[in-house]
N, CA, C and O atoms as a Tripos MOL2 file, in Angstrom:
@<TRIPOS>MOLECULE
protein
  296   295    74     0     0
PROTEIN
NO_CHARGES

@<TRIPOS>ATOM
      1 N           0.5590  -13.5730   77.3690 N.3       1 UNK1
      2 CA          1.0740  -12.5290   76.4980 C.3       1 UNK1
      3 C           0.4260  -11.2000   76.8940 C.2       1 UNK1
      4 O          -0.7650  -10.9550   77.0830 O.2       1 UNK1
      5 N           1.5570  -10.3570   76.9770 N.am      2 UNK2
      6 CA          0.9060   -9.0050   77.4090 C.3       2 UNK2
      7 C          -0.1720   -8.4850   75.9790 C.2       2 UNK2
      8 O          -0.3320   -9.1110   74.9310 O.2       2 UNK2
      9 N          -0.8930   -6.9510   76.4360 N.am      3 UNK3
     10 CA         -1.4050   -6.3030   75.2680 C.3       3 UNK3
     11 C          -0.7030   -5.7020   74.8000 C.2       3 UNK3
     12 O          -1.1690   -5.1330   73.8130 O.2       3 UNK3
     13 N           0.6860   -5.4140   75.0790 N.am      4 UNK4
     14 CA          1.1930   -4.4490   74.3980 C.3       4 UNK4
     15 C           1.8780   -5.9960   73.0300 C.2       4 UNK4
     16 O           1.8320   -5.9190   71.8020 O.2       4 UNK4
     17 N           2.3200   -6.9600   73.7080 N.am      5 UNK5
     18 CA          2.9690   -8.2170   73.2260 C.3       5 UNK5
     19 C           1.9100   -8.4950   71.8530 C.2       5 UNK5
     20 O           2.2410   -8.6060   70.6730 O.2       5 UNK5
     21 N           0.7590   -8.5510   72.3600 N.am      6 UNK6
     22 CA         -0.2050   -8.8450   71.1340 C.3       6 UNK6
     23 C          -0.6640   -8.0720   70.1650 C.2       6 UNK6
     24 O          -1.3070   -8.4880   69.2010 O.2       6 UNK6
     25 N          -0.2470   -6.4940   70.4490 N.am      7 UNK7
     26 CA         -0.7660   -5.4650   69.5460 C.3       7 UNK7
     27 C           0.8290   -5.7480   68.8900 C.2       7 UNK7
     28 O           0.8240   -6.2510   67.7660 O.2       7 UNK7
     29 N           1.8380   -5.5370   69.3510 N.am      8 UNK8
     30 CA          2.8360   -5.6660   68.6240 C.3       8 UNK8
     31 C           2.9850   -7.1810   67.7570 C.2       8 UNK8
     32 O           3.9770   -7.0140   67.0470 O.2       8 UNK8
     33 N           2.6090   -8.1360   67.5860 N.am      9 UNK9
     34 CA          2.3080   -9.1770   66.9310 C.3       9 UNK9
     35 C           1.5690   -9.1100   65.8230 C.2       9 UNK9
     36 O           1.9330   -9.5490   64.7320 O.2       9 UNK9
     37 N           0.1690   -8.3870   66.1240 N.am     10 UNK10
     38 CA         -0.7150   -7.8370   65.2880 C.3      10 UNK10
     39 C          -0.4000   -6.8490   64.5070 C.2      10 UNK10
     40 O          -1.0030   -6.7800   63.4360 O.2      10 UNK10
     41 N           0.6600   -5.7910   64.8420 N.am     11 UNK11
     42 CA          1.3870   -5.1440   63.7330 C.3      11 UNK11
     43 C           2.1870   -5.2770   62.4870 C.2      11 UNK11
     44 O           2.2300   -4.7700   61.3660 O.2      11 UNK11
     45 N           3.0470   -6.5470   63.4600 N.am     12 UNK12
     46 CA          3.5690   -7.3360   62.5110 C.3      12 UNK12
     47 C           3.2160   -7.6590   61.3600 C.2      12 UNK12
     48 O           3.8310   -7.3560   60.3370 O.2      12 UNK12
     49 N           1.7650   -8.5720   61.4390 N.am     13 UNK13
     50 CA          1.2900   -9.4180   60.6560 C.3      13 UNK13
     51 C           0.7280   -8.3350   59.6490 C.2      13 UNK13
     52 O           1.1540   -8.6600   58.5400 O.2      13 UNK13
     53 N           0.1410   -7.4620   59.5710 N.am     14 UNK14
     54 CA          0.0580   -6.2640   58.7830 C.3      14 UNK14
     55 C           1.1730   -5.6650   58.3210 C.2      14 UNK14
     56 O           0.7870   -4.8400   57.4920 O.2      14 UNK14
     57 N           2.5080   -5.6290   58.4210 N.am     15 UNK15
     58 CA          3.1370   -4.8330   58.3620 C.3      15 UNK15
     59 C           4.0560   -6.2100   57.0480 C.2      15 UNK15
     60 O           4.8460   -7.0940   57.3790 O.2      15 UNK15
     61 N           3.6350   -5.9460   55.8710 N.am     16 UNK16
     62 CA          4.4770   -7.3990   55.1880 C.3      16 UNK16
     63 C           5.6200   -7.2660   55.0850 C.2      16 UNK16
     64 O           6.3350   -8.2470   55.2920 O.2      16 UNK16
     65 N           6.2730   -5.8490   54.6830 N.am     17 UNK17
     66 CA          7.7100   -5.7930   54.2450 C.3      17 UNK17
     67 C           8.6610   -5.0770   55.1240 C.2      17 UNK17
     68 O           9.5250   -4.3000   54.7170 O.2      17 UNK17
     69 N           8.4100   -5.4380   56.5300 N.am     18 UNK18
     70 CA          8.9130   -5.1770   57.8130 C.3      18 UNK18
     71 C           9.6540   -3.5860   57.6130 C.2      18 UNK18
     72 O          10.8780   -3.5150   57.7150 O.2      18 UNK18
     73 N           9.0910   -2.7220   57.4140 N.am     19 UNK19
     74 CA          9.3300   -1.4690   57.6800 C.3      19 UNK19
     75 C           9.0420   -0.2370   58.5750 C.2      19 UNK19
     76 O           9.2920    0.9650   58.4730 O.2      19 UNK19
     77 N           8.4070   -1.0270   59.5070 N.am     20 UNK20
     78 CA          7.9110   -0.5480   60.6530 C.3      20 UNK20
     79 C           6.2530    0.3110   60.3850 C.2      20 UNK20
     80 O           5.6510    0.7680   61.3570 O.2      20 UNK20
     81 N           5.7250    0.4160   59.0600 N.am     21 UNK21
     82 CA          4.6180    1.4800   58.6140 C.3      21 UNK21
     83 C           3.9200    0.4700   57.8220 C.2      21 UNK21
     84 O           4.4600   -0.5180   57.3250 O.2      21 UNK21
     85 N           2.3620    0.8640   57.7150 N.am     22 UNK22
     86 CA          1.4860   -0.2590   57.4210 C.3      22 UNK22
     87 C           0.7630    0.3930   56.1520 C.2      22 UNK22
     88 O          -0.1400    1.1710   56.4580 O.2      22 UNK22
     89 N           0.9610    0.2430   54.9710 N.am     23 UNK23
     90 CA          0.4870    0.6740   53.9040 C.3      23 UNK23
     91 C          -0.9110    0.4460   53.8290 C.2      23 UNK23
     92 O          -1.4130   -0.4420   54.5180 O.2      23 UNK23
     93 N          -1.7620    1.3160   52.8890 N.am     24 UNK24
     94 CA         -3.1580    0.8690   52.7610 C.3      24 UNK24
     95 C          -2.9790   -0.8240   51.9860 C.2      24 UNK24
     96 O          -3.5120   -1.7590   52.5830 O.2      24 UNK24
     97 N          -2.3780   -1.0460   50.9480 N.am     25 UNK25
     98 CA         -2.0950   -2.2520   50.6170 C.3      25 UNK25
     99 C          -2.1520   -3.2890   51.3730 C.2      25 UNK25
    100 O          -3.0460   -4.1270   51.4950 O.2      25 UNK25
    101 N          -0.8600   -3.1620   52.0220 N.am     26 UNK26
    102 CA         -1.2040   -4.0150   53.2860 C.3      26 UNK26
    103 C          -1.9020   -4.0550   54.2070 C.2      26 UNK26
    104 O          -1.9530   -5.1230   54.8170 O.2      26 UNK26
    105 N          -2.6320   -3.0280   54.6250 N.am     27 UNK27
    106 CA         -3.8560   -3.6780   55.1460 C.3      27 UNK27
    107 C          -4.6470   -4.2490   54.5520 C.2      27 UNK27
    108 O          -4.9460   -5.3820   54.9300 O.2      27 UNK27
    109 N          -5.3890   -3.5770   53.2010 N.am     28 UNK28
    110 CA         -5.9070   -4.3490   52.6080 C.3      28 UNK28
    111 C          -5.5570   -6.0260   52.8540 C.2      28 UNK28
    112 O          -6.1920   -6.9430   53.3750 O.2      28 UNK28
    113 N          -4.5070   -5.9500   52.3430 N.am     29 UNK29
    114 CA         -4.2240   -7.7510   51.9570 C.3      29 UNK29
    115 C          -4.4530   -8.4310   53.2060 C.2      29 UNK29
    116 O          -4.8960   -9.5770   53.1190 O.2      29 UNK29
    117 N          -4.1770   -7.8120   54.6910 N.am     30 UNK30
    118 CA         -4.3320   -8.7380   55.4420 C.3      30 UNK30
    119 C          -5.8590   -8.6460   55.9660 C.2      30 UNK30
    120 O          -6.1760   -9.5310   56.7600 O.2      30 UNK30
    121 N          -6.6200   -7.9110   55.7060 N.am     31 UNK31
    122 CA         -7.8820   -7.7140   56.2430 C.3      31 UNK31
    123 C          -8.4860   -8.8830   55.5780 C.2      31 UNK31
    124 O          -9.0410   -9.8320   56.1300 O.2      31 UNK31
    125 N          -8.2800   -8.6630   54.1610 N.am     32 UNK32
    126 CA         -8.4870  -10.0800   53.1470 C.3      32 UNK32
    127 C          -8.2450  -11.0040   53.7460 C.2      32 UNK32
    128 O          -9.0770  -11.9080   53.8320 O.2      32 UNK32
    129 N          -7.4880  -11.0520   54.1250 N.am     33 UNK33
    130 CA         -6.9920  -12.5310   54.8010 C.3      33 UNK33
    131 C          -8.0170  -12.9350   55.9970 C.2      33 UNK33
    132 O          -8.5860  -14.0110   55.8110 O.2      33 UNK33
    133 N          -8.2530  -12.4360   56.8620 N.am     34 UNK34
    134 CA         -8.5080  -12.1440   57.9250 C.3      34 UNK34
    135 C         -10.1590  -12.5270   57.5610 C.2      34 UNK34
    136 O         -10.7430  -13.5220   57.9900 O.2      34 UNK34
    137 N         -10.6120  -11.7190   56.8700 N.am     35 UNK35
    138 CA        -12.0090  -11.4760   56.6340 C.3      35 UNK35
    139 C         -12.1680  -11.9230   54.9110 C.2      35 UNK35
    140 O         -12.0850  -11.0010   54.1010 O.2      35 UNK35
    141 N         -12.3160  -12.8520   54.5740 N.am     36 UNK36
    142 CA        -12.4480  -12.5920   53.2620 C.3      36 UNK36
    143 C         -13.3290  -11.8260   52.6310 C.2      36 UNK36
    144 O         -13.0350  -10.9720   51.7940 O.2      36 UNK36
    145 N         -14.5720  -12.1380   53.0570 N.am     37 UNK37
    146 CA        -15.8650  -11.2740   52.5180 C.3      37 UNK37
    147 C         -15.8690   -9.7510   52.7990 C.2      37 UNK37
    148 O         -16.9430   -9.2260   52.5010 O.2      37 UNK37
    149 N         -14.9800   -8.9550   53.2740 N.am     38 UNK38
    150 CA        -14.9250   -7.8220   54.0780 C.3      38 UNK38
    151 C         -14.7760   -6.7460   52.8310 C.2      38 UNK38
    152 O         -13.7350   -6.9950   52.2220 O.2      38 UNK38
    153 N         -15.3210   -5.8940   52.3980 N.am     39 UNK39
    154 CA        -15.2100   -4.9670   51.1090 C.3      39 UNK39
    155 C         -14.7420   -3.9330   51.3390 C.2      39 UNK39
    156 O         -14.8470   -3.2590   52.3630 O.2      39 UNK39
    157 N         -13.9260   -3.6290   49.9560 N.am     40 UNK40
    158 CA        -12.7310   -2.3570   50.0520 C.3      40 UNK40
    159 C         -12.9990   -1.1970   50.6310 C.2      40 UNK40
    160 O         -12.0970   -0.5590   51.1730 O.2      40 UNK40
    161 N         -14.3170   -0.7420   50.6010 N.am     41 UNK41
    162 CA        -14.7020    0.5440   50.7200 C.3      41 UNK41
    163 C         -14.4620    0.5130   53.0390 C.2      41 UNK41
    164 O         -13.9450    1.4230   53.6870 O.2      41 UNK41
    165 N         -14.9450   -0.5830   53.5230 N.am     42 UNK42
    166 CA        -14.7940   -1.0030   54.5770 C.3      42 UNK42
    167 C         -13.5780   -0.5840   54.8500 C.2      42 UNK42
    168 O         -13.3670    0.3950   55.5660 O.2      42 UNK42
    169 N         -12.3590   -1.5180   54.1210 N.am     43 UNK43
    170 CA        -11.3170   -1.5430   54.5050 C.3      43 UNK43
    171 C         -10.4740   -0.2920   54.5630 C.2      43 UNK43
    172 O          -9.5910   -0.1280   55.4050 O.2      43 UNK43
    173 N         -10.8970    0.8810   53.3090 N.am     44 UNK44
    174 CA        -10.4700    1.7060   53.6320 C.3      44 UNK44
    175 C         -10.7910    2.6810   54.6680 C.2      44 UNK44
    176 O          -9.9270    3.4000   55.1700 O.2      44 UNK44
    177 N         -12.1710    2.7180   55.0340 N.am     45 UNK45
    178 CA        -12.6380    3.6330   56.3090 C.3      45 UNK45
    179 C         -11.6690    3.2280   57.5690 C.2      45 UNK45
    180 O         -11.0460    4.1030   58.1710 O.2      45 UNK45
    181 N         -11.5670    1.6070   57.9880 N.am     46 UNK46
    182 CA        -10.9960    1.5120   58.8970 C.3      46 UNK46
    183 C          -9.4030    1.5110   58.7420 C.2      46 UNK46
    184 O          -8.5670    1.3070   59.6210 O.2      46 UNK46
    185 N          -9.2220    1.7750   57.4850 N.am     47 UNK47
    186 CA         -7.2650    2.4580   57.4890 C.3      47 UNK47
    187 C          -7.1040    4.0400   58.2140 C.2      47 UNK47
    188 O          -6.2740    4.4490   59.0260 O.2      47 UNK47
    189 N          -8.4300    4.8230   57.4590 N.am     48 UNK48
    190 CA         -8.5780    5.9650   57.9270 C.3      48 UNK48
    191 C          -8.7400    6.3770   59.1060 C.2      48 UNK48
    192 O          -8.3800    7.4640   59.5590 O.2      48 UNK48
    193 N          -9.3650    5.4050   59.7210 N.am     49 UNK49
    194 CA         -8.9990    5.8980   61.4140 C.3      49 UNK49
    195 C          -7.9440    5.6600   62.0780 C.2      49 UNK49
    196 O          -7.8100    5.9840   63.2580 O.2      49 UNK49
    197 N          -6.6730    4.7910   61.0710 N.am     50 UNK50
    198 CA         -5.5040    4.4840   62.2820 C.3      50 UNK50
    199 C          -4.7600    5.3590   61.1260 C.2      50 UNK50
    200 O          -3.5400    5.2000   61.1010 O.2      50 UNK50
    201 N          -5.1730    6.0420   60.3950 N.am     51 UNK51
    202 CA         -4.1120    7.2910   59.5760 C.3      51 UNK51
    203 C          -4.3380    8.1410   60.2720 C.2      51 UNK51
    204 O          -5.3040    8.6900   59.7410 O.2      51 UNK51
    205 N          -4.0880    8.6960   61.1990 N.am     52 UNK52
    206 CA         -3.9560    9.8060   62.0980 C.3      52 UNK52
    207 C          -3.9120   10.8860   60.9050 C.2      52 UNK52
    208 O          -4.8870   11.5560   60.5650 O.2      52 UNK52
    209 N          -2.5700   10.9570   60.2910 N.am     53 UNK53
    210 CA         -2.0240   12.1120   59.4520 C.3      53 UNK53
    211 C          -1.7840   12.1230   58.3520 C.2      53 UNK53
    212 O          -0.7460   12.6340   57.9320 O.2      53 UNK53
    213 N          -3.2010   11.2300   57.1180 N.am     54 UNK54
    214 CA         -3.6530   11.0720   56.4450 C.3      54 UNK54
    215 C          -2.0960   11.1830   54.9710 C.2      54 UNK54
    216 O          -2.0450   11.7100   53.8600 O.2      54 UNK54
    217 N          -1.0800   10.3620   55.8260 N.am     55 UNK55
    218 CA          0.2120   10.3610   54.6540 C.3      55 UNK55
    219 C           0.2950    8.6720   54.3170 C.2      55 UNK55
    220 O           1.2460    7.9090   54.1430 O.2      55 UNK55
    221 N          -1.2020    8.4890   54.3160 N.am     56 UNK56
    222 CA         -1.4080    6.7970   53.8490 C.3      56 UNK56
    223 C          -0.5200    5.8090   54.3500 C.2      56 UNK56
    224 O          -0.0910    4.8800   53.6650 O.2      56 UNK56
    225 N          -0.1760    6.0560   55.8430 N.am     57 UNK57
    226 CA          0.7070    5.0110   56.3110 C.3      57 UNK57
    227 C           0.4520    5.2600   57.6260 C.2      57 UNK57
    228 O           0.2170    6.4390   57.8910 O.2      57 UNK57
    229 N           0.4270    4.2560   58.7770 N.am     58 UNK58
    230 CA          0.5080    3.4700   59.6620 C.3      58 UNK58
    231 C           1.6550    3.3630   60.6540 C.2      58 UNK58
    232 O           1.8620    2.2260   61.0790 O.2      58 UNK58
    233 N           2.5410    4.4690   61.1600 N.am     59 UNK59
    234 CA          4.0490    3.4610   61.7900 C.3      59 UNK59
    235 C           3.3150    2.9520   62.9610 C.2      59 UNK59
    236 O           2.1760    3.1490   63.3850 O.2      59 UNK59
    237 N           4.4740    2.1200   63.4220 N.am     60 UNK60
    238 CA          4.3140    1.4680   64.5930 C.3      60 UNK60
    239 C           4.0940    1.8600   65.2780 C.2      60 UNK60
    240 O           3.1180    1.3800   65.8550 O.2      60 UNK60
    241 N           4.6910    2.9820   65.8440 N.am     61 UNK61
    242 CA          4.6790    3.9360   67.0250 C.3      61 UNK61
    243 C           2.8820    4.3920   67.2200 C.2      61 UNK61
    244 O           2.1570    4.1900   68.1940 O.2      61 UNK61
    245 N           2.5150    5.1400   65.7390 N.am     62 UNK62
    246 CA          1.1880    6.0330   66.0660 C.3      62 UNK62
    247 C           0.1000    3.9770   66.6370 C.2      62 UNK62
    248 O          -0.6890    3.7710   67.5590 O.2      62 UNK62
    249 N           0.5050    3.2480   65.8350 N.am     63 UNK63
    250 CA         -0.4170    2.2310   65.3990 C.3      63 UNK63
    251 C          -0.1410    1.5370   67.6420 C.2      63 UNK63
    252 O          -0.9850    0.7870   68.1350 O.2      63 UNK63
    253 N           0.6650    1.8580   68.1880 N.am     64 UNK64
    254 CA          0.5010    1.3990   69.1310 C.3      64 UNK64
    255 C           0.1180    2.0970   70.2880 C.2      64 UNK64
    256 O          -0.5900    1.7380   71.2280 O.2      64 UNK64
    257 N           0.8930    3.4980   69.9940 N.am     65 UNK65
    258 CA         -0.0290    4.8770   70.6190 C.3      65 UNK65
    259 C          -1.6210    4.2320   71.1400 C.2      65 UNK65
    260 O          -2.0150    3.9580   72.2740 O.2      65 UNK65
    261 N          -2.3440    4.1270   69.7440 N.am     66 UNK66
    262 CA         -3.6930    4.0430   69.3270 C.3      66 UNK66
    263 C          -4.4700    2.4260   69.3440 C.2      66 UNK66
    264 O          -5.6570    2.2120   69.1000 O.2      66 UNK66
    265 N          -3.6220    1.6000   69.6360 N.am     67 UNK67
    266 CA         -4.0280    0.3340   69.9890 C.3      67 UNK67
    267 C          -3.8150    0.3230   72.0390 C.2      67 UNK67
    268 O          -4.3010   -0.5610   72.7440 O.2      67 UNK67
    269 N          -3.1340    1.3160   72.4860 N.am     68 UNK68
    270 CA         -2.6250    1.0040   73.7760 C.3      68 UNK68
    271 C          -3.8650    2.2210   74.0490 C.2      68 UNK68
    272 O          -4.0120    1.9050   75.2290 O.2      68 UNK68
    273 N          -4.3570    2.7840   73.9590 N.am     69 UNK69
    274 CA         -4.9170    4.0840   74.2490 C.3      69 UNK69
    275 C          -6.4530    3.2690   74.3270 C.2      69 UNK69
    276 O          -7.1170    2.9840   75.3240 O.2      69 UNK69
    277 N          -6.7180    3.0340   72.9560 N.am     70 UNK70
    278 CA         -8.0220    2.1430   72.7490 C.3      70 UNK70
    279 C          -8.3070    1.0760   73.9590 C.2      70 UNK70
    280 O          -9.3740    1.1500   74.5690 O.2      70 UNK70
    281 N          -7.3200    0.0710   74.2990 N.am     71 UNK71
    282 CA         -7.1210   -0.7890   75.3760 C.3      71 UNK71
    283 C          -7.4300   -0.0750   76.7190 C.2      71 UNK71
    284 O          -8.1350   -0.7450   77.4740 O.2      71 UNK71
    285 N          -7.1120    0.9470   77.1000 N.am     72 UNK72
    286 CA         -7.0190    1.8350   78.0940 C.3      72 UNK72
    287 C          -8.4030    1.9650   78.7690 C.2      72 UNK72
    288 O          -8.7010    1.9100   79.9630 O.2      72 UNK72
    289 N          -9.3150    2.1900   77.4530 N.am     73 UNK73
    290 CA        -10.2460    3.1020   78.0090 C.3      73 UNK73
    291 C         -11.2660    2.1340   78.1750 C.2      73 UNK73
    292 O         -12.3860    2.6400   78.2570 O.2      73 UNK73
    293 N         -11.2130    0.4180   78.2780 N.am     74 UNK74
    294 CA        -11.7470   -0.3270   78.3850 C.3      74 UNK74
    295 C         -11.7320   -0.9400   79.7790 C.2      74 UNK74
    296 O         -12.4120   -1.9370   80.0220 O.2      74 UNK74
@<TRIPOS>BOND
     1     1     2 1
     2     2     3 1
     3     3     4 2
     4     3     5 am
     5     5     6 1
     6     6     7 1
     7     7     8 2
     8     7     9 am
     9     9    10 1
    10    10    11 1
    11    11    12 2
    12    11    13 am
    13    13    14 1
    14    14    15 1
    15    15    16 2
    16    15    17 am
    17    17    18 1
    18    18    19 1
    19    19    20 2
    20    19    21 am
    21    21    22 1
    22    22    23 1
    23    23    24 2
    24    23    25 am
    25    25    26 1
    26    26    27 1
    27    27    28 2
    28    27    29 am
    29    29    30 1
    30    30    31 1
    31    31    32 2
    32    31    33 am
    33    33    34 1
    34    34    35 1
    35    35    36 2
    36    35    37 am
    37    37    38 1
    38    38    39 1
    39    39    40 2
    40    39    41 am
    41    41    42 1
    42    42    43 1
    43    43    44 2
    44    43    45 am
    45    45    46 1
    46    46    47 1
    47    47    48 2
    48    47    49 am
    49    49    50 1
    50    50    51 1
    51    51    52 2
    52    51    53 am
    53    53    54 1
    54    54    55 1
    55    55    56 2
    56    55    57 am
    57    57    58 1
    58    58    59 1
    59    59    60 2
    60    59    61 am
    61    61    62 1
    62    62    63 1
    63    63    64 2
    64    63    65 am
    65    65    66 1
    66    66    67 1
    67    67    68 2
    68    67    69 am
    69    69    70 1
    70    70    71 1
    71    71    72 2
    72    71    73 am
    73    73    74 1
    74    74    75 1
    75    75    76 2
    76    75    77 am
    77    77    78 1
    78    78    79 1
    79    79    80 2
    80    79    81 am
    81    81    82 1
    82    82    83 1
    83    83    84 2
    84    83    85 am
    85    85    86 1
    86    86    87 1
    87    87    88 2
    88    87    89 am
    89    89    90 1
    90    90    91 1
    91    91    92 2
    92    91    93 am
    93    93    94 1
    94    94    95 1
    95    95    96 2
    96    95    97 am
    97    97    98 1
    98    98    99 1
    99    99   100 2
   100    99   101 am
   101   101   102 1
   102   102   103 1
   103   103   104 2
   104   103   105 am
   105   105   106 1
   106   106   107 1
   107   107   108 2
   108   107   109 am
   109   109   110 1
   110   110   111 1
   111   111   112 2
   112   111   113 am
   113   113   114 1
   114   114   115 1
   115   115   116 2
   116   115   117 am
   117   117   118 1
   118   118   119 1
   119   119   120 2
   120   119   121 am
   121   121   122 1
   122   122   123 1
   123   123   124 2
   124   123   125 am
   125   125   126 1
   126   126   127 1
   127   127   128 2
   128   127   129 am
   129   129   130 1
   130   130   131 1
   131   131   132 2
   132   131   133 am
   133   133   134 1
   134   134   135 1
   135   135   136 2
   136   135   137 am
   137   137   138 1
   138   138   139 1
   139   139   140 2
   140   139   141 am
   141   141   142 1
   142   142   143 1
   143   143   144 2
   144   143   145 am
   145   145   146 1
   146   146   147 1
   147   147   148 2
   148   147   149 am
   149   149   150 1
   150   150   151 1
   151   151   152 2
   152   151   153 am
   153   153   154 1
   154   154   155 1
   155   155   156 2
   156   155   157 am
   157   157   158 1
   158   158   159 1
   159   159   160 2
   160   159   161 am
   161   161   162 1
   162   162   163 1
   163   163   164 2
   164   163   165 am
   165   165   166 1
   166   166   167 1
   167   167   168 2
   168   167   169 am
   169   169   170 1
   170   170   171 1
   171   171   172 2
   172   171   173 am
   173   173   174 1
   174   174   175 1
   175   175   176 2
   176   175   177 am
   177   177   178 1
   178   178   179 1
   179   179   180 2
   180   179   181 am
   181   181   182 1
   182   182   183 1
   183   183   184 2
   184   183   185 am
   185   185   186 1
   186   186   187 1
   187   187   188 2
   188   187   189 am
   189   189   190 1
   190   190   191 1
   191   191   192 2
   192   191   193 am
   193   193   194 1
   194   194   195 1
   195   195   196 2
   196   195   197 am
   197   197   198 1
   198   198   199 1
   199   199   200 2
   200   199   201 am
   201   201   202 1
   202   202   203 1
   203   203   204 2
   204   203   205 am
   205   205   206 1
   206   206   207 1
   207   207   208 2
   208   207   209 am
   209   209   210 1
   210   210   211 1
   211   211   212 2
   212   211   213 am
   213   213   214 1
   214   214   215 1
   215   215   216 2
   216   215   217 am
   217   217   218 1
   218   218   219 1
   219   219   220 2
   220   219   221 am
   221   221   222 1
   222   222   223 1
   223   223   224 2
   224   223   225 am
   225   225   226 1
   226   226   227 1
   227   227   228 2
   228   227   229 am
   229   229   230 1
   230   230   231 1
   231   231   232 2
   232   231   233 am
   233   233   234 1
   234   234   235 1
   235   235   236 2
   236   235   237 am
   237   237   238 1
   238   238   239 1
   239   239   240 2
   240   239   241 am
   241   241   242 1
   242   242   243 1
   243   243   244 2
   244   243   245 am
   245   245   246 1
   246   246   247 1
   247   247   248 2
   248   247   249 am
   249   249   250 1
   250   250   251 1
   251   251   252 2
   252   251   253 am
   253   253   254 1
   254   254   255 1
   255   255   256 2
   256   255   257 am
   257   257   258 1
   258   258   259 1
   259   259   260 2
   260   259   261 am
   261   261   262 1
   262   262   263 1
   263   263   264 2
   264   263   265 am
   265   265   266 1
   266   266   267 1
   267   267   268 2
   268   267   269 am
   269   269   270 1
   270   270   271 1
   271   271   272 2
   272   271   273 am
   273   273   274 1
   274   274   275 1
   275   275   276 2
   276   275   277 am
   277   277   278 1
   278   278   279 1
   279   279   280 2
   280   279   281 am
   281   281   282 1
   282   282   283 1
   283   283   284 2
   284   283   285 am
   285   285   286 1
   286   286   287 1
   287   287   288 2
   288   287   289 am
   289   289   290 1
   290   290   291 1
   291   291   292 2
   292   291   293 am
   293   293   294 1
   294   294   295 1
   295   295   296 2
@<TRIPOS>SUBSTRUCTURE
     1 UNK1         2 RESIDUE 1 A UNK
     2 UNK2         6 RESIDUE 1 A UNK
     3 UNK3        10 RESIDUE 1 A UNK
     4 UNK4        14 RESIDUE 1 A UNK
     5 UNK5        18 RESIDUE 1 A UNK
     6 UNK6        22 RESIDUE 1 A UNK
     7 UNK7        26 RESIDUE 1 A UNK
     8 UNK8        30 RESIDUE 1 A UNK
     9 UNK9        34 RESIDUE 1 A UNK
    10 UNK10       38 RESIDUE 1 A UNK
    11 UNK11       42 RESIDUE 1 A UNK
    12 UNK12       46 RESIDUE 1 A UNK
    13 UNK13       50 RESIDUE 1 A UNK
    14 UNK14       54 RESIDUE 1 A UNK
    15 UNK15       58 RESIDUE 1 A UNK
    16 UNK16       62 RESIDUE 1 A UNK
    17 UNK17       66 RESIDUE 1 A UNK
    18 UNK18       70 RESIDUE 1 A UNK
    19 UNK19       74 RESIDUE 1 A UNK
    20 UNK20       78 RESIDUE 1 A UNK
    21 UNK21       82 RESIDUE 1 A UNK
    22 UNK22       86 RESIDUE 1 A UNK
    23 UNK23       90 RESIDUE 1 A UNK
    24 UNK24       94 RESIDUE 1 A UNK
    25 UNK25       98 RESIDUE 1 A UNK
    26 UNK26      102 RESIDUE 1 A UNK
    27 UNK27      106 RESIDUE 1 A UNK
    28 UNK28      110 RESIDUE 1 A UNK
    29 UNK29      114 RESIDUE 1 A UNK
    30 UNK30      118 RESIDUE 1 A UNK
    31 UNK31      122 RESIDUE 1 A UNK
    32 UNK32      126 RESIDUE 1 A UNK
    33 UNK33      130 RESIDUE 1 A UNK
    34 UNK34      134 RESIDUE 1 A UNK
    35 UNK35      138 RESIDUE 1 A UNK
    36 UNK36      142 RESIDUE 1 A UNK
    37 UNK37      146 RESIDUE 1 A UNK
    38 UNK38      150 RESIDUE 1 A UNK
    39 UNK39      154 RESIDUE 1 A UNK
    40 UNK40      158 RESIDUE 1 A UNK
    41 UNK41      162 RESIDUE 1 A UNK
    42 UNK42      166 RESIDUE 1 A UNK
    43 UNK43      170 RESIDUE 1 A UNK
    44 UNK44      174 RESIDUE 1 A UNK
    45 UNK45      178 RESIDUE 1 A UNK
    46 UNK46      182 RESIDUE 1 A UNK
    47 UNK47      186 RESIDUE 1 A UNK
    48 UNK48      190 RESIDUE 1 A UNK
    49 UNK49      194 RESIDUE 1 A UNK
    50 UNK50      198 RESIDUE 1 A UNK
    51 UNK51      202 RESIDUE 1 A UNK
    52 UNK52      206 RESIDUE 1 A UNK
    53 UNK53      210 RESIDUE 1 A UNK
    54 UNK54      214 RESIDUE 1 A UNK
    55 UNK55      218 RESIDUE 1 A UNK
    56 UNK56      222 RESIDUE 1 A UNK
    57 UNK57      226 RESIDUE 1 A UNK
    58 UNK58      230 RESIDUE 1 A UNK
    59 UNK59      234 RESIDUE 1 A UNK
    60 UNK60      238 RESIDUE 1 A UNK
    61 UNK61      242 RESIDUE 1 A UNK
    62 UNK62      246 RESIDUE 1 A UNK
    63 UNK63      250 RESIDUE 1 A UNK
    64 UNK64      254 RESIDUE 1 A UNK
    65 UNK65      258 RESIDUE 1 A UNK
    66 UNK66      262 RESIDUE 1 A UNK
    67 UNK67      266 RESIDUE 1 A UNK
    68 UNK68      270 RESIDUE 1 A UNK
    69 UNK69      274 RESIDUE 1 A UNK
    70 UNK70      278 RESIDUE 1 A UNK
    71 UNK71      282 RESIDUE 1 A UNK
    72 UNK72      286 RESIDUE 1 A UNK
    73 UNK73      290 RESIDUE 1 A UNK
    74 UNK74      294 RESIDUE 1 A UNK
């Protein structure tokens, strides 16, 4: 599976009500998932760094921009 294949998978699974944009909610819920013990205050710092433009949402586009960019520089 490519990285672009797996970041787009990983969007998915965050993304619950397939609208292409990842609510703080939903992250929340899946970070929960993910991490149970992981605390809100956490969860919101790391929403805040993939909110580019702080309109509390996530699209796909910025969220892969910024997952393919991150990958890059590794």
């Amino acid at each position: 599976m490519s990285v672009e294949d797996k970041a787009k998978k990983n969007f998915e699974e965050f993304d619950k009500n397939n609208d292409k944009c990842i609510t703080l909610d939903e992250f929340k819920e899946e970070m929960k998932r993910r991490q149970p013990d992981i605390d809100d205050c956490t969860v919101e710092n790391l929403f805040k760094c993939l909110d580019k433009s702080g309109q509390g949402k996530v699209s796909y586009e910025d969220y892969m921009a910024q997952h393919l960019c991150r990958h890059a520089r590794r």
